[in-house]
C-alpha positions as CSV (number, residue, x, y, z in Angstrom):
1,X,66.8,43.5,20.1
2,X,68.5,45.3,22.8
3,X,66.2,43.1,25.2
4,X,68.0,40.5,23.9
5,X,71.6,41.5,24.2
6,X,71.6,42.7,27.4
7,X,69.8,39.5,28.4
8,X,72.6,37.8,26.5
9,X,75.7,39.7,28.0
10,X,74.2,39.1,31.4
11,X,74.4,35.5,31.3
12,X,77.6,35.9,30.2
13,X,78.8,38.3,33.1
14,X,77.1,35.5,35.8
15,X,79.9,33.2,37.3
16,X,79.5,29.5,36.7
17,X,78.2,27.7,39.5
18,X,80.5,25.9,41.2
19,X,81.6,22.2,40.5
20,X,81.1,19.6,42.5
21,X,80.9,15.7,43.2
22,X,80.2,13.3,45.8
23,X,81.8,10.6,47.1
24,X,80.6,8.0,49.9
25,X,82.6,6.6,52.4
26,X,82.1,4.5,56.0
27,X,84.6,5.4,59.1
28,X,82.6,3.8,61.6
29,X,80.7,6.9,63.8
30,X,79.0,9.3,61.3
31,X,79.8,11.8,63.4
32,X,83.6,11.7,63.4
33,X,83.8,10.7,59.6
34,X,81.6,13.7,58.5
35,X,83.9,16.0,61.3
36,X,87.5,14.3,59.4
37,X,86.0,15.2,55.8
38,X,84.8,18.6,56.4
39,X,88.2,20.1,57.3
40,X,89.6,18.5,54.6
41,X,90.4,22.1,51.6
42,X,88.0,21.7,49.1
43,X,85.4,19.4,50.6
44,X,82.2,21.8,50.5
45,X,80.5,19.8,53.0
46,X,79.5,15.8,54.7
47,X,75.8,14.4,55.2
48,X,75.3,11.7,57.6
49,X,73.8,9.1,56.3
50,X,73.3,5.0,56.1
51,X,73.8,3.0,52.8
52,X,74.8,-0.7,51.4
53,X,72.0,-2.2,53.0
54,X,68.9,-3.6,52.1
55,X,65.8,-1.8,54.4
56,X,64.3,1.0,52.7
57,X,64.8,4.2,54.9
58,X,66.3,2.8,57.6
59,X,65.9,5.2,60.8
60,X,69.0,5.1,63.4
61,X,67.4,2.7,66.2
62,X,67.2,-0.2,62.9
63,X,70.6,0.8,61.7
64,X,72.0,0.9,65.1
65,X,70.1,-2.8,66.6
66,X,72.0,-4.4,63.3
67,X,70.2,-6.4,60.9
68,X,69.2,-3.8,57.7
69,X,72.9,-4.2,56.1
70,X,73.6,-0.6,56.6
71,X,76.4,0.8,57.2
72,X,76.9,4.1,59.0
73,X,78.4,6.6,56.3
74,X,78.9,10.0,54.6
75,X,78.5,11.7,51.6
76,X,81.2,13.9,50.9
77,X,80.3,16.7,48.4
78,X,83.7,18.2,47.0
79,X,85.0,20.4,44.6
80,X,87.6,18.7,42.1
81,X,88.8,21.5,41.0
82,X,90.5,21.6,44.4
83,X,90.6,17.9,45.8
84,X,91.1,15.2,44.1
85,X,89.0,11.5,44.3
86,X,92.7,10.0,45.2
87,X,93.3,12.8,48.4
88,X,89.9,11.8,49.9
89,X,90.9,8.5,49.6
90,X,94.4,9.3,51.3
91,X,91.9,11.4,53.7
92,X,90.0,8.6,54.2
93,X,92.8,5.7,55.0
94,X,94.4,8.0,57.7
95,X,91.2,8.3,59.1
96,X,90.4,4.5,59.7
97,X,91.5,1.8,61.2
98,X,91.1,-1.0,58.2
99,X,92.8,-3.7,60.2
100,X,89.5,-4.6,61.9
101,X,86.0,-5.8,60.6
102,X,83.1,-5.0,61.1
103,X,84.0,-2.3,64.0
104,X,85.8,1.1,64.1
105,X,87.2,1.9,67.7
106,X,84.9,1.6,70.2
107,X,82.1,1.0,67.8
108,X,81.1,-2.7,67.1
109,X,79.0,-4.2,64.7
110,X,78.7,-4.5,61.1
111,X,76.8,-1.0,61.0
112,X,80.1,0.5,61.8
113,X,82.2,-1.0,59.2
114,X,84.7,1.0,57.0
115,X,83.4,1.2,53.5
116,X,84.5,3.0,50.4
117,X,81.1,2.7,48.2
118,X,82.3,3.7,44.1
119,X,79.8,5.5,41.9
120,X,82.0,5.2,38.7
121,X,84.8,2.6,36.9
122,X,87.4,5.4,37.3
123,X,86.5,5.7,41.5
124,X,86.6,1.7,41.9
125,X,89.9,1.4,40.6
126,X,91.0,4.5,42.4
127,X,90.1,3.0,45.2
128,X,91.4,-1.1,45.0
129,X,94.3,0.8,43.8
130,X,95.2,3.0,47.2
131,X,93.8,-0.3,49.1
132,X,96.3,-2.4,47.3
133,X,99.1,0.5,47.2
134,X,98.2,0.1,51.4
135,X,98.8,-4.0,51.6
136,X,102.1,-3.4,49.4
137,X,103.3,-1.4,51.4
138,X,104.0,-3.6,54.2
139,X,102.4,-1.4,57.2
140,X,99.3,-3.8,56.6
141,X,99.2,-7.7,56.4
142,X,95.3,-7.4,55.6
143,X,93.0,-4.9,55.3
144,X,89.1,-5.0,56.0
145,X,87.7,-1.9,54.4
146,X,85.3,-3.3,52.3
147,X,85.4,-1.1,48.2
148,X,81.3,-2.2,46.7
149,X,79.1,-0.2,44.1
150,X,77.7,2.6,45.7
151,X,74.2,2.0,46.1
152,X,71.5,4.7,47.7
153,X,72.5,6.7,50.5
154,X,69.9,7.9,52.9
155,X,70.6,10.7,54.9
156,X,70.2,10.0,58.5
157,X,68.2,11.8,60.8
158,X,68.7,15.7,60.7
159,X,69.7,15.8,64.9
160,X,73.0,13.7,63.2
161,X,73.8,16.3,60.9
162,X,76.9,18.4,62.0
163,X,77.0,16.7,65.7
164,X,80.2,17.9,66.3
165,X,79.2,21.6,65.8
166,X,75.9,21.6,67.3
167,X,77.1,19.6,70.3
168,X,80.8,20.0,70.7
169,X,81.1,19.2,74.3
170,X,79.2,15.8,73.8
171,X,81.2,15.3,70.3
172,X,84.7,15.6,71.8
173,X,83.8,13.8,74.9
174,X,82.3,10.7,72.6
175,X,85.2,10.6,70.2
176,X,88.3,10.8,73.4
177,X,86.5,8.3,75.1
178,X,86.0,6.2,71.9
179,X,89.7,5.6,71.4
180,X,89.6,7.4,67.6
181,X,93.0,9.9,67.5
182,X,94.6,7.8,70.0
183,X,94.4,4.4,67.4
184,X,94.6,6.7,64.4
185,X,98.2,7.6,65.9
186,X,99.3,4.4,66.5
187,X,98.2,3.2,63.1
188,X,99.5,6.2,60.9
189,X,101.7,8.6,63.4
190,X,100.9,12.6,63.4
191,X,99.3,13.8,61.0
């Protein structure tokens, strides 16, 4: 019996484990979208990754040459308890530029277009919702972000996984050159 209750009362003393969710998005270079999410408060971390397409573990060199469908993406694990589905899709806006298609800055092809990929009713309309709260706005005539059914996400290769912190030097050098904060101020001012 006393087995028991102190087997009971230190269940009860262990903390919940934390809450979380994911949430898939494209930005164009895997590298810069997973960088953008993980400084976002309350994102617990980004996987690079390929999805929407229609080969079957795609590798980078397919994904890259064009032709499996995929897209260059992340999946953002968060906690909800301290970000919402709505502020990684205001995270996400001011991190593209959704005026083009099938590109993102210096990247070109339709593996490097911007993609917000729904798991559930409630993140679809979240999301045609901030696209069309975008248009009305007026800062947009059209917007080329592409908002599908999330469908399975395969983690890319694990040399892409936190490029920017393994290889900073390379990482910054890449996303100057590519043109990224540069557009992104133009499109959306300081952040």
């Amino acid at each position: 019996m006393l087995v028991a209750l102190f087997s009971a009362a230190s269940l009860a003393a262990d903390p919940a484990p934390p809450r979380s969710a994911t949430a898939i998005f494209a930005g164009g270079c895997f590298w810069c979208t997973e960088s953008d999410f993980e400084k976002l408060p309350g994102v617990i971390s980004a996987e690079s990754g390929y999805t929407a397409g229609q080969t079957v573990k795609p590798s980078y060199e397919q994904v890259s040459a064009g032709g499996t469908g995929h897209t260059e993406a992340v999946r953002v694990t968060y906690d909800p308890t301290r970000v919402t589905y709505g502020q990684l899709l205001d995270h996400f806006w001011r991190n593209v530029d959704p005026t083009v298609k099938d590109r993102q800055f210096c990247d070109v092809g339709h593996q490097y277009r911007s993609g917000i990929y729904w798991q559930t009713e409630a993140e679809r309309q979240a999301a045609e919702q901030s696209r069309d709260a975008l248009l009305k706005g007026g800062k947009f005539a059209q917007i080329h972000t592409e908002i599908e059914q999330a469908t399975t996400f395969y983690p890319a290769e694990e040399y892409h996984q936190d490029y920017y912190k393994k290889n900073p030097i390379r990482y910054n050098y890449y996303r100057r050159g590519c043109g990224r904060d540069a557009r992104l101020q133009q499109l959306w001012g300081s952040k």
